[in-house]
N, C-alpha and C positions, 0 to 999 in steps of 0.2 A: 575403455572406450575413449579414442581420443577427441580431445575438445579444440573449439575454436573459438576466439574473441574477437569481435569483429566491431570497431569502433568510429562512430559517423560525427565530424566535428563540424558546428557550422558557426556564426559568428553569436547565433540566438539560442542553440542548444547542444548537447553533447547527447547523442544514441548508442547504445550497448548495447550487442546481442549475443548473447553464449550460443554458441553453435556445438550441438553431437552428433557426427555422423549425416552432415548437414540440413538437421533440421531444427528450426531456434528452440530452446529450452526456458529463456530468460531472457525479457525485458525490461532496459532501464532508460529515463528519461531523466534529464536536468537542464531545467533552461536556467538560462542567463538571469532573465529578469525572477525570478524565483529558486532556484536552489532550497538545497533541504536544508534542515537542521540540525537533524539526529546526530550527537555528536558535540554541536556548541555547546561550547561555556559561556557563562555568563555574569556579571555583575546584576546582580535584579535587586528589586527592590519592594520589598512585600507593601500591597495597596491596602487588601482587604483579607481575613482571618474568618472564618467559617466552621466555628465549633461542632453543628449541628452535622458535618460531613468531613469533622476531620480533617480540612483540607485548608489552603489559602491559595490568595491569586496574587501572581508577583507579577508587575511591570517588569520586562525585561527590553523595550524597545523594541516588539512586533506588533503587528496590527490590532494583533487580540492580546489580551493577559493570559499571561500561561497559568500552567494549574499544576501543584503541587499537592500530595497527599501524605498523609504522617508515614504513611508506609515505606515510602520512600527517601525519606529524611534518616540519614546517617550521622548515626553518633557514639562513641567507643563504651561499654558500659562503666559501672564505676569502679567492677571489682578489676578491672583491668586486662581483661583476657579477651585478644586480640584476634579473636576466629571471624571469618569473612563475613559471618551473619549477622554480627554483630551490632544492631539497630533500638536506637530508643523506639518502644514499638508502645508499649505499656505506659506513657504518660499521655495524655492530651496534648494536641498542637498548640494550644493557646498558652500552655504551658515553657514550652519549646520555641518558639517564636511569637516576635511581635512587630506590628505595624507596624511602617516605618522602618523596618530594620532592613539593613543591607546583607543581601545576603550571594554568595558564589552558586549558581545549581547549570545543570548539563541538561542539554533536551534531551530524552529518551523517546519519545514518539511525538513527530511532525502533527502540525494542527490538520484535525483531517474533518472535514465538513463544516459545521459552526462549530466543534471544541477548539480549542486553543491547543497549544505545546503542552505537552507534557513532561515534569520536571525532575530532574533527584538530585540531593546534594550529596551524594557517593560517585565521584565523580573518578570516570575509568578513561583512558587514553591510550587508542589501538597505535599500537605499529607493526610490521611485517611480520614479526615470532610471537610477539608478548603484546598486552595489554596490561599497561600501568594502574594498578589502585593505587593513588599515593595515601591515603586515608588509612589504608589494611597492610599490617604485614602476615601477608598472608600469600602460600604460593600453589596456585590452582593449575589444571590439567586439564584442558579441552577432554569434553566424556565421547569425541568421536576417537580418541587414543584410549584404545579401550585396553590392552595388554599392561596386568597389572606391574610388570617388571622394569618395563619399558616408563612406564609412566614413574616408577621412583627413582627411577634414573635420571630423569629428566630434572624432576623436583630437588635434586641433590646437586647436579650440576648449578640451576639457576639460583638454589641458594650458595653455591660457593662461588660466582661469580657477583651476586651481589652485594656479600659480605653479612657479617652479624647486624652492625651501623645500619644498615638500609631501614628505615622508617617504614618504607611504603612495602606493597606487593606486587604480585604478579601475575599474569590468568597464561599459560601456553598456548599458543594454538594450534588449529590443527595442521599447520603445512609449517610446522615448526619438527615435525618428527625428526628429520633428518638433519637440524641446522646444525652449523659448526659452534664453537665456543666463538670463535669471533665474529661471526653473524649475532648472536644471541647479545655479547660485547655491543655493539655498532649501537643494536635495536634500544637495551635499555640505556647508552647514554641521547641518544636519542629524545625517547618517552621522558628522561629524565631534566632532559635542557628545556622541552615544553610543557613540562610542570613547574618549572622554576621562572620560565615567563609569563603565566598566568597568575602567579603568586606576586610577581615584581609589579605586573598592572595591576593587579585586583589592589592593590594599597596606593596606584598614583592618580585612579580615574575616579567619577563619580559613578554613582548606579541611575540611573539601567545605561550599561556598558557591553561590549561583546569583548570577551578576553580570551577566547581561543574560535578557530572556524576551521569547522571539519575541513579536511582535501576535497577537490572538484572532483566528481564523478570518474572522469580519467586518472588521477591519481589514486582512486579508489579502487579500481578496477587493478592496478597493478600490485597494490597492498594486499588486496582481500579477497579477489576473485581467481585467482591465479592456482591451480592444483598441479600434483604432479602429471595429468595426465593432459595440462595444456600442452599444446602442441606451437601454437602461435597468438600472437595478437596483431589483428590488422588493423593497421590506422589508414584513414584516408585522408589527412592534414599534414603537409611537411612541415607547416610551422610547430604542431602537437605532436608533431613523432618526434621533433630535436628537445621540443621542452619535455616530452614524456621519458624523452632518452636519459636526457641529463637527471631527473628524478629517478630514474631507475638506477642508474649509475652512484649517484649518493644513497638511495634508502632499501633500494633493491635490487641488488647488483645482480644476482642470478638469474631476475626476471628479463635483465636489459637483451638477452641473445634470444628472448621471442618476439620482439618490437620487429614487426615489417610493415614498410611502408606500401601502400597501395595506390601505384600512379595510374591505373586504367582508367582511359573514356568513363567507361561507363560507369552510375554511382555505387558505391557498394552494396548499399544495404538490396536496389535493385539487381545486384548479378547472382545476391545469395538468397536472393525471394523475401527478405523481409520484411519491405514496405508493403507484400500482400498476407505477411504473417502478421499485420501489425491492424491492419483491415479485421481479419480474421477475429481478431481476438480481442476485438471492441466487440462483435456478434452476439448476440441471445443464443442461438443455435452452434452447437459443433458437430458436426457430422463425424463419426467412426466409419472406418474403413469396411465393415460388416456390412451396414449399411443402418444399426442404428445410429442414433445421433443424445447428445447433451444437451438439455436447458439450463443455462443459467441466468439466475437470477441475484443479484446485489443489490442489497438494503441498508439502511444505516443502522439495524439492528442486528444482519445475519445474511450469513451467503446462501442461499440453496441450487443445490443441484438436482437435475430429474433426469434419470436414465429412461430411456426408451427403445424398443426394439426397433420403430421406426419400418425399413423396407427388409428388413433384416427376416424370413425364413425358417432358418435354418435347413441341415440336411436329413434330421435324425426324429428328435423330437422335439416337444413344446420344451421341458424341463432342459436339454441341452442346450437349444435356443439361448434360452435366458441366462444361463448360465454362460456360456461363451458372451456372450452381448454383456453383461457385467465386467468378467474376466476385463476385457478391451477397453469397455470405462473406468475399471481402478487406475490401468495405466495413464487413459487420457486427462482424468480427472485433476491426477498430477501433479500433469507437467502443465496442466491450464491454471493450478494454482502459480504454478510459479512462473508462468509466462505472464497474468494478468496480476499477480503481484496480492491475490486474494489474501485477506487477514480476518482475525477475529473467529466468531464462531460460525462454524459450514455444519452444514444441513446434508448429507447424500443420500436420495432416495431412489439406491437402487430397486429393477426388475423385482418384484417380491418372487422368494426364494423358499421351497420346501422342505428340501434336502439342507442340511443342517452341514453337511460335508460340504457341498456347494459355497453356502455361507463362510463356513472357516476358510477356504481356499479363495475367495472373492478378500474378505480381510487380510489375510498374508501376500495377495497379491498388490494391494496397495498398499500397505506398508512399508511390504520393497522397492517399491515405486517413487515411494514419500523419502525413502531412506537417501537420496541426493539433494534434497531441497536441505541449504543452509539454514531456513527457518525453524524456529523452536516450535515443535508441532506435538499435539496429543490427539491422537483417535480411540475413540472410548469403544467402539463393536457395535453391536447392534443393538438397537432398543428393541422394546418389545412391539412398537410399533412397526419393525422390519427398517427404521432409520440407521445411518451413521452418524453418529456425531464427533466433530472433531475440530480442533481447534488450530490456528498458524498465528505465529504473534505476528503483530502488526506496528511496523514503526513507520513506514510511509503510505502514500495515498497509491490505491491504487492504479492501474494500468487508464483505467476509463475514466477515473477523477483526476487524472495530470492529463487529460487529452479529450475530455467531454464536458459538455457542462447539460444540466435540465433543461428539458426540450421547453423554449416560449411558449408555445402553444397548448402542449397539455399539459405542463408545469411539472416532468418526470412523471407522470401518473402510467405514461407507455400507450393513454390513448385518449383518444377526443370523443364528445357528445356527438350523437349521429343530428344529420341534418334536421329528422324531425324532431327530436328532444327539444333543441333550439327555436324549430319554428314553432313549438307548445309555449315555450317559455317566453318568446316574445309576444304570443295572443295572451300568458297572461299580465306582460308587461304592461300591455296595450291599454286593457282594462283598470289596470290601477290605475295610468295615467290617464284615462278617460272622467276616472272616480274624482281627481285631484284636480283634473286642471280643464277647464271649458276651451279647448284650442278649436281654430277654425278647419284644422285637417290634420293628420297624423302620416307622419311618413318614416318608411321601414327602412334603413339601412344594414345589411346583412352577407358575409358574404353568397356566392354564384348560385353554391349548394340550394342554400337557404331559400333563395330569392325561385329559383326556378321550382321548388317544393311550395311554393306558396303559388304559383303562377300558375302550378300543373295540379298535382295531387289533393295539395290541401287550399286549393283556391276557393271552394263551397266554404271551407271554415271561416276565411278571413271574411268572405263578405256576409258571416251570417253575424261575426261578432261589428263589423262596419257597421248592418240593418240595428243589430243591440242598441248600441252607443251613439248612433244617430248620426254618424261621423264619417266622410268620406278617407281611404288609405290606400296611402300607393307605396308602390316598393322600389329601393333605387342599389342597385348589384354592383357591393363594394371588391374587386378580384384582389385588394390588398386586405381584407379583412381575414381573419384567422378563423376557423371553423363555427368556433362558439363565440365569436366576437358579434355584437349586431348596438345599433344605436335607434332610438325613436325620436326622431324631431317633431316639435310641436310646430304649429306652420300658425 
C-alpha cells in the first residue's frame, strides 16, 4: 500500500500527515514555541533523592524537574559482561546517586499533564540505519526483521564494520534491511561524531545544561518516517524543502528523490482534507461507515473506547449485526490510536459477543490492524468482563493535549450544573449570608439561564425565602457570566 507524507510548514509550527490511499493514518504537531524532548540530552543536576519511590528529581532546565527512576539508571555490572540489559537494578538509588551530583540522562517521555520528563541515563542516539548505545557493546536487530538468517547477517556485517575497538553498540532498524555497507558506514560515523560532542560539552558546561537536541519534526520525518513503500513527501515550504533537501543529501541520501515541492494556490493540508481530518479527530464520536459509531474517552489514568451499533441494522441477524459492527471497529480503533497519538493503557469495550469464533476473529482482526502502528503495543484479549485490554507506549502528548486545553467553564468535567442546581445553590447562599450579615437588600447576580429560572419557574421560591429573611432581592442578568458562575451583593 502506497503511502504519502504530506508536510505543512509555517513560521509557528510544522504539521505531518502520513497519507494511505488518501486517507490520513497519522498525525504530528510541533510548534516552535514548544517542541518535544524525547531524545534530548542532558547535563542535569540531581535536586532531590526519594528512597521511599526509588526514584529522584533532577533539574535539567525545564519548567518542571524531570523524574528519574532506578530502573532506568544504567550501569555495567561488576562481573563485566556487557549484554544490553545490563542495569544496576538490585541496589537502592540512594545508593547509586546523590544530591548535588551532576549527572548526563536523555528524555525518554515528554512531560505530559502535571508529570515532568521522564529520564534514563542509557543513553541511545537514532540515525537513519542504526541507533547508537554508546554505553553497550552490544548489537541488536529491530524484532520487525523477523527472518532469522537475514537478521545474523546483518549482525555480522555491522560488527565487521565497526570493528572489535568499538566500545559502544548498536540497535538495526527496520528500513535498514536493505542498506548498503556504505550507508550503514556514513550512519555510524555519524551517530559516532555526536557522541563525542556530547561527551566534549558534558565536561566544558555547568549542569543543568542541554548537550544534545533531537532533529525538528521535519528532519524527523525524513529519518524515521520514511518506509519502503513511500512514494513521496510533500512539502509546501520552498525555504524547507532546500533545507530538507540539503539534510537529506548529507544523512539520507536515498530519501532525497522523494522531496517534492508543492507550489499550488491552495493549502495543502486543505486539498488532502486534513484540516477536516484533524476536526474529526479532536471528536468524542467516530462514526463507522456501517453506521455504528466509537466513543472515545481520554483520561489521565486510561483511554476507553465504546463500540456501538449505533444506526447500524444489519441484513441477517442480531449475532451478525454485532459481529460485523465490531470487525469495522478493530480496524477503526487503530488507526484512531495512531492518528490521535493515544498511549498508555486502552480499555475496548466492544458489542458483547457470544460466539467465541466471533471473539477470536474480532482479536486477530485487530491485531493486523495494530501490526503498522510504529508504537510498542501489547493486547492481552479479552477479560472475562467481555473487555480488551491493551496497552501503546507513550512518549508524547497526545493529539487533543498539543491542540486542546480544559474547558473554563466546566473545568474538563465535559459538562456543567443545570440552570436550576445553581439557582438551589444560590437560595442556599442567600440564607447563609442573611445568617451572617444584616444587609439592607441582597442582590443576585447570575448568568441569563439563571436569572430568567428565577423570574419564571422558581419565582414563588425566591420570594418565600425573601418573606423568610425579611429581606428584599433582586436579580441582575450577568450574559458574561458562565453557567455556574453567580455573585450575591450585599446592598
Amino acid at each position: 500500500m502506497s503511502e504519502e507524507i504530506l508536510i505543512n510548514f509555517t513560521p509557528q509550527e510544522t504539521r505531518v500527515a502520513v497519507m494511505q490511499q488518501g486517507v490520513v493514518q497519522e498525525l504530528h504537531i510541533e510548534r516552535t514555541a514548544s517542541r518535544g524532548l524525547v531524545g534530548n540530552v542532558y547535563l542535569g543536576r540531581i535536586c532531590r533523592i526519594l528512597p521511599g519511590m526509588q526514584s529522584a528529581f533532577i533539574e535539567v532546565g525545564l519548567e518542571r524537574t524531570a523524574f528519574l527512576h532506578v530502573a532506568d539508571i544504567w550501569q555495567p555490572r561488576e562481573t563485566g559482561n556487557d549484554r544490553a540489559n545490563d542495569r544496576v537494578t538490585d541496589r537502592p538509588i540512594e545508593k547509586i546517586l546523590a544530591e548535588g551530583q551532576s549527572i548526563v540522562v536523555q528524555v525518554i517521555k515528554d512531560p505530559i499533564g502535571t508529570k515532568g520528563a521522564r529520564l534514563s541515563t542509557q543513553i541511545s542516539i537514532a540515525g537513519r540505519m542504526l541507533v547508537y548505545l554508546p554505553q553497550e557493546k552490544h548489537i541488536g536487530i529491530s524484532q520487525r526483521i523477523e527472518a532469522g538468517a537475514e537478521r545474523e547477517i546483518l549482525r555480522e556485517r555491522i560488527a565487521r564494520l565497526v570493528g572489535e575497538d568499538e566500545k559502544g553498540g548498536f540497535i538495526v532498524r527496520t528500513m535498514a534491511e536493505n542498506a548498503s555497507d556504505g550507508e550503514f558506514a556514513t550512519d555510524i560515523a555519524y551517530l559516532k561524531k555526536i557522541w563525542a560532542d556530547i561527551r566534549d560539552k558534558a565536561g566544558t558546561v555547568a549542569a543543568p545544561s542541554v548537550l544534545y537536541q533531537e532533529l525538528s519534526l521535519g528532519q524527523r520525518v525524513l529519518r524515521d518516517f520514511v518506509k519502503p513503500d513511500t512514494a513521496r513527501i510533500v512539502i509546501d515550504s520552498r525555504e524547507n524543502f532546500r533545507k530538507l533537501g540539503d539534510f537529506a543529501a548529507e544523512y539520507t541520501p536515498a530519501v532525497r528523490p522523494l522531496l517534492d515541492h508543492y507550489v499550488g494556490q491552495r493549502p495543502l493540508f486543505d486539498l488532502h482534507g486534513v484540516e477536516e481530518e484533524i476536526q474529526r479527530a479532536l471528536a468524542r464520536r467516530v462514526d463507522l461507515k456501517s453506521g455504528g459509531y466509537l466513543i472515545i474517552d481520554q483520561t489521565e489514568a486510561m483511554t476507553t473506547i465504546d463500540v456501538n451499533t449505533g444506526g447500524f441494522v444489519g441484513v441477517r441477524n442480531f449475532d451478525d449485526t454485532i459481529f460485523k459492527t465490531n470487525l469495522e471497529a478493530a480496524v477503526a480503533i487503530a488507526r484512531q490510536l495512531r492518528l490521535r497519538n493515544l498511549g498508555g493503557i486502552i480499555i475496548v469495550d466492544f458489542i458483547d459477543m457470544e460466539n467465541a469464533e466471533h471473539k477470536k476473529a474480532v482479536l486477530e482482526e485487530l491485531n493486523k490492524a495494530l501490526a503498522s502502528d510504529y508504537m510498542r503495543l501489547t493486547v492481552n484479549g479479552f477479560t472475562h468482563l467481555g473487555l480488551v485490554e491493551m496497552t501503546r507506549k507513550r512518549t508524547r502528548e497526545s493529539l487533543a493535549h498539543v491542540l486542546c486545553e480544559p474547558c473554563p467553564t466546566c473545568g474538563g468535567r465535559g459538562e456543567v450544573k443545570t440552570a436550576r442546581t445553581v439557582a438551589y445553590e444560590i437560595l442556599r447562599e442567600l440564607l447563609r449570608e442573611a445568617r451572617q450579615f444584616n444587609a439592607r437588600e441582597y442582590r443576585i447576580l447570575a448568568g441569563p439561564a439563571v436569572v430568567d429560572l428565577f423570574l419564571d419557574e422558581e419565582s414563588q421560591s425566591l420570594a418565600m425565602l425573601s418573606d423568610f429573611i425579611g429581606k428584599s432581592v433582586s436579580l441582575q442578568s450577568e450574559p458574561s457570566y458562565s453557567p455556574e458562575q453567580y455573585d450575591i451583593v450585599l446592598m
